[in-house]
C-alpha positions as CSV (number, residue, x, y, z in Angstrom):
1,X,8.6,0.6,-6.0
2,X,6.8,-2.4,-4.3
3,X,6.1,-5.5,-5.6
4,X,2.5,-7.1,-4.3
5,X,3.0,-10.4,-3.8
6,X,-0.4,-11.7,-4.4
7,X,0.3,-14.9,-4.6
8,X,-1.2,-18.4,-2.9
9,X,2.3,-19.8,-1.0
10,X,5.0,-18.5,1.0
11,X,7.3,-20.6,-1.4
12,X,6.4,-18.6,-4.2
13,X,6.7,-15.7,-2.1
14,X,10.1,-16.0,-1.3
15,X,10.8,-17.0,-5.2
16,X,9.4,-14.3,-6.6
17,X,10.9,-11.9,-4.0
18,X,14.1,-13.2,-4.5
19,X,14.2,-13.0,-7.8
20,X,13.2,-9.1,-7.6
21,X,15.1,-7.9,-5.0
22,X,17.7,-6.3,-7.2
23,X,15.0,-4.7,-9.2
24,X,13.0,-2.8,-6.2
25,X,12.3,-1.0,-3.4
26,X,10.3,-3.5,-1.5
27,X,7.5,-5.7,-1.0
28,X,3.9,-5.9,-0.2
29,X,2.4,-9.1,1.9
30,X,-1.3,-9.3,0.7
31,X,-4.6,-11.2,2.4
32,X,-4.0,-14.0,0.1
33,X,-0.6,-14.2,2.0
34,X,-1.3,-13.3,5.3
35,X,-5.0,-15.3,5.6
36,X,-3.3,-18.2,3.3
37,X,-0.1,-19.3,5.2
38,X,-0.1,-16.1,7.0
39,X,1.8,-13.3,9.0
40,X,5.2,-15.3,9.1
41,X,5.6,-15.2,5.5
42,X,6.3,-11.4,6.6
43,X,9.1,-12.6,8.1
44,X,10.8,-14.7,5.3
45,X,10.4,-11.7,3.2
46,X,11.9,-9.0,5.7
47,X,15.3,-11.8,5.8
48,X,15.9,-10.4,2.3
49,X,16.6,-6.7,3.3
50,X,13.7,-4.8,1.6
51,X,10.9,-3.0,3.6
52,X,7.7,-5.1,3.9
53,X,4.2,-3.6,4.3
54,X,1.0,-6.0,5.7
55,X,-1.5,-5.1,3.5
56,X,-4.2,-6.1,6.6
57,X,-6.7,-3.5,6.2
58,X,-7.6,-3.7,9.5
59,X,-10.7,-2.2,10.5
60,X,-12.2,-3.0,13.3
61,X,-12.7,-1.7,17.1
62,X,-9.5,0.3,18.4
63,X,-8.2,-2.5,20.8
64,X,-8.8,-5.8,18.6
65,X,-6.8,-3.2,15.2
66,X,-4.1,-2.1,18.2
67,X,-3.5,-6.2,18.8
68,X,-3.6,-7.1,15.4
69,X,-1.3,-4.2,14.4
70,X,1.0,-5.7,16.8
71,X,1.1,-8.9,15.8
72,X,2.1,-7.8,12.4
73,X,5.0,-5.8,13.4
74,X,6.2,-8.9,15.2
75,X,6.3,-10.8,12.1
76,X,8.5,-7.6,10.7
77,X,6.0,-5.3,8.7
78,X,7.6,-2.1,8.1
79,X,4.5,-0.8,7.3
80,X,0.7,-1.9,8.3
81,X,-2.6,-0.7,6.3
82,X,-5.8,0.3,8.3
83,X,-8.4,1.7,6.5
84,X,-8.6,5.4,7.2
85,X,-13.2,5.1,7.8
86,X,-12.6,3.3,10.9
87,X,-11.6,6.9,13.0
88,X,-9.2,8.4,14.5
89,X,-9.1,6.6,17.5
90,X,-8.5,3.1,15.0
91,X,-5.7,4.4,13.6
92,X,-3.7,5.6,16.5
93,X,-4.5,2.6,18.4
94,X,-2.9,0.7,15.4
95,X,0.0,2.7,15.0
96,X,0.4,2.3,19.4
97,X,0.4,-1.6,18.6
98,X,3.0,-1.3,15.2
99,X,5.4,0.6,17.7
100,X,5.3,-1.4,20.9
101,X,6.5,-4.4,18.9
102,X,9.1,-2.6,16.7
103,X,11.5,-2.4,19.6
104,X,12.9,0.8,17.9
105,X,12.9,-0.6,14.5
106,X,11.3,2.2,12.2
107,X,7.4,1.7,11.4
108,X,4.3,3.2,10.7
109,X,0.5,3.1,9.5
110,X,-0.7,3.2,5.8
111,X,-4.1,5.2,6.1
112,X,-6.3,3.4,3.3
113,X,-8.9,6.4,1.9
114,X,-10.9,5.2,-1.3
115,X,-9.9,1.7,-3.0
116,X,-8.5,2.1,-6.7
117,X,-11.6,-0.4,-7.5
118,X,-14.1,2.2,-6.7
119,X,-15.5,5.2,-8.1
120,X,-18.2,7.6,-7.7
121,X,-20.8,5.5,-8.6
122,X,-19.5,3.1,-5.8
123,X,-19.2,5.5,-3.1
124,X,-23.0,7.0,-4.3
125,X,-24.0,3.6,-3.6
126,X,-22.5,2.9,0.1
127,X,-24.0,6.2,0.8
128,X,-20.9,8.4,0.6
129,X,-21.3,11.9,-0.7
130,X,-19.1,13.5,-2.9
131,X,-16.3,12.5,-5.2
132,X,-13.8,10.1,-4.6
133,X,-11.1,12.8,-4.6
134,X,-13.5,14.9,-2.1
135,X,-13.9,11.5,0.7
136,X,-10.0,11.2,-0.1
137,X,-9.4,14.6,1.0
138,X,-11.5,13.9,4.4
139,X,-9.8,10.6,5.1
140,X,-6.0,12.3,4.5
141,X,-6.7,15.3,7.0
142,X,-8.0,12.4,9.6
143,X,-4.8,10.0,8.9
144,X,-2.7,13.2,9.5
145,X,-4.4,14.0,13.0
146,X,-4.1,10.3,14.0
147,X,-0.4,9.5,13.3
148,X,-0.3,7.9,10.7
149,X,3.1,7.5,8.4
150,X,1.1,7.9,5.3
151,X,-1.6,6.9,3.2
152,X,-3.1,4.5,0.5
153,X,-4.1,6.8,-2.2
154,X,-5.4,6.1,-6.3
155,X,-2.6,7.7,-8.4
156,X,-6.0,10.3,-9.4
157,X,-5.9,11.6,-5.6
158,X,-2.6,12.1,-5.4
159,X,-2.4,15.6,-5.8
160,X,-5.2,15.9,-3.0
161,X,-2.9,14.8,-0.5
162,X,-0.2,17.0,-1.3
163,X,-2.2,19.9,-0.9
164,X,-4.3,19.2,2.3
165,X,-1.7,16.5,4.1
166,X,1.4,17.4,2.8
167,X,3.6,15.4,5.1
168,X,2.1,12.2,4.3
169,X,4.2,9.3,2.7
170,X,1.9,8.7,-0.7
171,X,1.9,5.1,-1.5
172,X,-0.3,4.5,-4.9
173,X,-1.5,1.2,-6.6
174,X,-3.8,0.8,-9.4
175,X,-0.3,1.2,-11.9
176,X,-0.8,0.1,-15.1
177,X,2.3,0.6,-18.1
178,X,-0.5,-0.1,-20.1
179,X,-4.3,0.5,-20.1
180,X,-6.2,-2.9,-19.1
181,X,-9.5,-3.6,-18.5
182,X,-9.9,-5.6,-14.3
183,X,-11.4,-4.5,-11.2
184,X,-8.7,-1.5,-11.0
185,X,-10.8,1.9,-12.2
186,X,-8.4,4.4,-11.1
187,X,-5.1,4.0,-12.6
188,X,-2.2,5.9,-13.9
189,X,1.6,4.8,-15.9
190,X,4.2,4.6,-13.3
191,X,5.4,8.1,-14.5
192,X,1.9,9.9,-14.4
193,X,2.1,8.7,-10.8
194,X,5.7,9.8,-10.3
195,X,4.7,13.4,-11.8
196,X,1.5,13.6,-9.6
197,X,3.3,13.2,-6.7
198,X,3.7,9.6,-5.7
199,X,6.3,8.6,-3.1
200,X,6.1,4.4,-3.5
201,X,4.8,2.5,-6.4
202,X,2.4,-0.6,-5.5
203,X,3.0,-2.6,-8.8
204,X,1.3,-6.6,-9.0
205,X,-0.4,-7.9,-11.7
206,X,2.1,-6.4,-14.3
207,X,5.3,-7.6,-12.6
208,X,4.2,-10.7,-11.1
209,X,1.8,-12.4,-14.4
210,X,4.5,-11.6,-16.9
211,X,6.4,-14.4,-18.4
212,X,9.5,-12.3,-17.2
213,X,8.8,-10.7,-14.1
214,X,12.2,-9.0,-13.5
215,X,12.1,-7.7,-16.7
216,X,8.5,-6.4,-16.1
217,X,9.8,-4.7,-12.8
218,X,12.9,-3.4,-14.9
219,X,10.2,-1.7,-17.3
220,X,8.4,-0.3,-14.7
221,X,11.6,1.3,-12.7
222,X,12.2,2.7,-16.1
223,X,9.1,4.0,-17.2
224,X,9.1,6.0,-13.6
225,X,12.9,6.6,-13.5
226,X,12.4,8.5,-17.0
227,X,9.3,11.0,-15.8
228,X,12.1,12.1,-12.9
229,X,14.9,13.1,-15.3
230,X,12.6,14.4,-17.8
């Protein structure tokens, strides 16, 4: 699992991470982060031993996404997330910048397809035909033929990526233990998401708003941890 640290100060940051790191995999390093006191807050995070992803989203021409995706892997992302409607061309030109400033270190590109805050309706409305699970589908087979590591997926599309990009690392947000009503539409339990395929948890809100957030993280390792044995 990684923790989204979606929170306003590299100080609390670090805290938080800190106080986690015993419970999970890794770490996410959001835009409130990265635009807030910014990419060196990667950094401070990486010192603790877990994997880091920049959740950037870059999108943007190939050579200004290749830069930026370089930048970031000099502040010590493991992984960096480029949304998948910018081309092929974006997202090989981001994963060329991620591994000239890796110096060897293992890295790669997180392919975002459709955001866990939209659905149909939303893609109806930005003029995108077809279901989310159908734009998810083209987006996977173009992060394949680009290079990328692996994709940014709803826990609902997960299944689609097994079956038409197979060798794609599945990261999933949107993971709820319980169902809650905010600006996430397509979620799944951690072990729903386990089951349907998931490689990496993206957990936030439920770990990092409780009044215990190890023990929050604890629940969620469990709740996952018990849909693999059973």
């Amino acid at each position: 699992m990684l923790v989204a640290l979606d929170v306003p100060t590299a100080e609390e940051a670090v805290r938080l991470a800190k106080s986690l790191h015993s419970h999970v995999g890794g770490f996410k390093v959001g835009l409130e982060l990265l635009m807030g006191p910014g990419p060196a807050t990667l950094g401070a995070i990486a010192q603790l031993g877990k994997p880091v992803f920049a959740d950037a989203k870059l999108h943007d021409i190939p050579a200004t996404v290749e830069a930026a995706a370089y930048a970031l892997g000099r502040a010590g992302a493991r992984w960096v997330t480029v949304h998948a409607t910018g081309g092929e061309s974006q997202l090989a030109a981001a994963a060329d910048g991620l591994e000239r400033a890796a110096g060897g270190r293992r890295v790669g590109v997180l392919a975002v397809t459709v955001l866990t805050s939209l659905d149909d309706r939303d893609l109806a409305a930005v003029g995108i035909a077809g279901s989310a699970g159908k734009q998810t589908s083209r987006l996977a087979k173009l992060a394949a033929r680009s290079g990328a590591e692996g994709v940014i997926c709803s826990p609902r599309e997960l299944g689609v990526i097994g079956t038409v990009s197979p060798g794609l690392l599945r990261v999933t947000p949107g993971i709820r233990l319980t169902p809650v009503a905010d600006d996430q539409k397509r979620t799944a339990t951690p072990g729903d998401a386990v089951r349907w395929g998931a490689d990496w948890l993206v957990v936030g809100r439920p770990i990092t708003r409780a009044d215990d957030p190890a023990a929050a993280a604890q629940a969620v390792v469990d709740a996952a941890t018990a849909s693999i044995s059973g």
